[in-house]
N, C-alpha and C positions, 0 to 999 in steps of 0.2 A: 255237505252235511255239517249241521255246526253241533260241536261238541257243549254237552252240559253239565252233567252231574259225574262225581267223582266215580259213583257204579256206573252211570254210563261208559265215562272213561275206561275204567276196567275191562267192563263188559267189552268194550268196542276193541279195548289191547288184547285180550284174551282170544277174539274173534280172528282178529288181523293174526295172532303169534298161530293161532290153529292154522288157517289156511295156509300157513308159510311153512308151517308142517310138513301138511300134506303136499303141495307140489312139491317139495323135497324129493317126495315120495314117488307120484302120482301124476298123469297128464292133467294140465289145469279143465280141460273139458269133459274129463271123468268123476271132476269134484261136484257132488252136491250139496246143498245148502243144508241139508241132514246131516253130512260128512261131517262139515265144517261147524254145524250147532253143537254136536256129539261132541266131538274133539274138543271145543270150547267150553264145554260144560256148563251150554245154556240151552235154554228150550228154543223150537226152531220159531215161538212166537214173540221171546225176546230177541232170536235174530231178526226177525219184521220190522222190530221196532225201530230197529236200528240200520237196517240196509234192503236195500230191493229186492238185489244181486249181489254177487259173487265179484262181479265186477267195481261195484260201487264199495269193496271193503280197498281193492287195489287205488282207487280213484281216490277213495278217502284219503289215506298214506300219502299218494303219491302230490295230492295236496298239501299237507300237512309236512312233507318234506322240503317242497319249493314256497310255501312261508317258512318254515324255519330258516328260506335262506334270503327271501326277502326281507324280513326280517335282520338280520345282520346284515344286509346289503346298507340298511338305513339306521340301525343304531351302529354303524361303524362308518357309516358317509363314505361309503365302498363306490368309487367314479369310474375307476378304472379298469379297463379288462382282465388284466391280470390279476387286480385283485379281487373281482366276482367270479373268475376260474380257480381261485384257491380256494374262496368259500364252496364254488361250488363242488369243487372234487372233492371237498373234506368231507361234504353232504352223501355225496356220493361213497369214499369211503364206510362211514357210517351205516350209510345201508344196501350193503353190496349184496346180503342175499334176497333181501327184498328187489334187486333190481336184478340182479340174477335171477330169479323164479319169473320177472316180469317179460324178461325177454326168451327164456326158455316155455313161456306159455303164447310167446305173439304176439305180446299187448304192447306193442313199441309205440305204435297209433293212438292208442289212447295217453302215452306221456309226451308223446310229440304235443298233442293238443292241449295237455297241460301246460306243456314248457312253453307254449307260442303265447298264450296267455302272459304266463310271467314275464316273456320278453318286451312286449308290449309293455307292461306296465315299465321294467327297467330300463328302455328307449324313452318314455316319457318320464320316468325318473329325472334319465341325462340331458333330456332334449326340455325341461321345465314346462311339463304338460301338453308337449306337443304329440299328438298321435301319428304311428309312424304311413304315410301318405306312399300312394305312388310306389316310385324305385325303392325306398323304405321300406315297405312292406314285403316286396319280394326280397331283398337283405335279409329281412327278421326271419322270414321264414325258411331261407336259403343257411343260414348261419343257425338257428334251431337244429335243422336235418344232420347241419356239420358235425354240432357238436353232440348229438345223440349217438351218430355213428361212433364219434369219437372215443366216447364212454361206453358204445355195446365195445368196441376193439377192445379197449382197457381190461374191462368185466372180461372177456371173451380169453384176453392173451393173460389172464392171470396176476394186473396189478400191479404187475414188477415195475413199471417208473411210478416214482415219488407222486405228490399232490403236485408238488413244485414245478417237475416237471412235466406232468401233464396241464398245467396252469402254462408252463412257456409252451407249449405245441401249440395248445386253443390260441394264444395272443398272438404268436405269430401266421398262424392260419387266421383269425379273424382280421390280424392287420393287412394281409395278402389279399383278403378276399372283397375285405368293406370299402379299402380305399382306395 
C-alpha cells in the first residue's frame, strides 16, 4: 500500500491506532471492519479506500516498520549483525504493542513473510546484489524463523534484557548457526 496524502496519512494512523485498540480488547477475529471504521472515526467507505482487510492494515505497519529499518540499515552503512540486531530490536522495542497484538492474534505467518522479504534484500545488501541461492536460502529462511521466535520469547517473557543484549543473543546464535 503506498502511502499519499497527509489525510490519508492520518486517516490510515487513526485506522491502524483503532484496531490496536481493540485487540487490546477483543479476539482479532471478532473484529469487524465496522468495529474498526467506528472507532476510527471514519466511514466504512473511506476504510475501502484505504484497505481490503483487516489484515492489510497489520501488513501495512508491519511494512512500514521493516523500512524504517532498512532504511537505517542504509543510511547508517549497518554490515554487521550485531549492529542490524540493535536496529532491529530498537524497532522492535518501539513497537512492542503492535507486535504484541500481532502475535496474540496468530499473525506470526504473515511477518515471517514480511521479514524473509527484507532478509533477502539485506543478504543482497551484504552479498553486493547477489540473490541468496541454494544453502543460502534455506539459512535466510532458517535464521528469519530464529529470530522471530526470538522476539515472540522477548515480547512473551516481558523485555527484561536490554536491546544490547538481545542484539548479543541474535549475533551469537546467528554466528553458531550460519557458519
Amino acid at each position: 500500500m503506498q502511502r499519499k496524502t497527509a489525510k490519508q496519512e492520518l486517516m490510515r494512523e487513526c485506522i491502524f491506532t483503532a484496531l490496536m485498540l481493540l485487540m487490546e480488547k477483543e479476539d482479532y477475529d471478532r473484529i469487524t471492519i465496522t468495529d474498526i471504521a467506528k472507532r476510527a472515526g471514519v466511514s466504512r467507505m473511506a476504510y475501502y479506500r484505504m484497505y481490503r482487510s483487516k489484515d492489510d492494515i497489520l501488513t501495512d505497519h508491519m511494512r512500514w516498520v521493516f523500512d524504517r529499518i532498512a532504511d537505517q540499515v542504509k543510511e547508517q552503512k549497518i554490515t554487521t549483525e550485531k549492529e542490524f540486531f540493535i536496529c532491529y530490536y530498537r524497532e522492535v522495542q518501539k513497537n512492542t504493542v503492535f507486535l504484541k497484538n500481532v502475535v496474540k492474534a496468530g499473525l506470526m505467518e504473515q511477518v515471517w513473510r514480511i521479514m524473509k522479504d527484507y532478509a533477502d534484500d539485506f543478504y543482497m545488501y551484504r552479498k553486493e546484489g547477489k540473490n541468496p541461492e541454494g544453502e543460502d536460502r534455506y539459512r535466510v529462511s532458517f535464521f528469519v524463523g530464529g529470530i522471530l521466535l526470538l522476539t515472540r520469547e522477548w515480547l512473551e517473557s516481558g523485555m527484561n534484557e536490554s536491546v544490547e543484549e538481545m542484539a548479543s543473543i541474535s549475533t551469537r546464535t546467528a554466528d553458531a548457526l550460519l557458519s
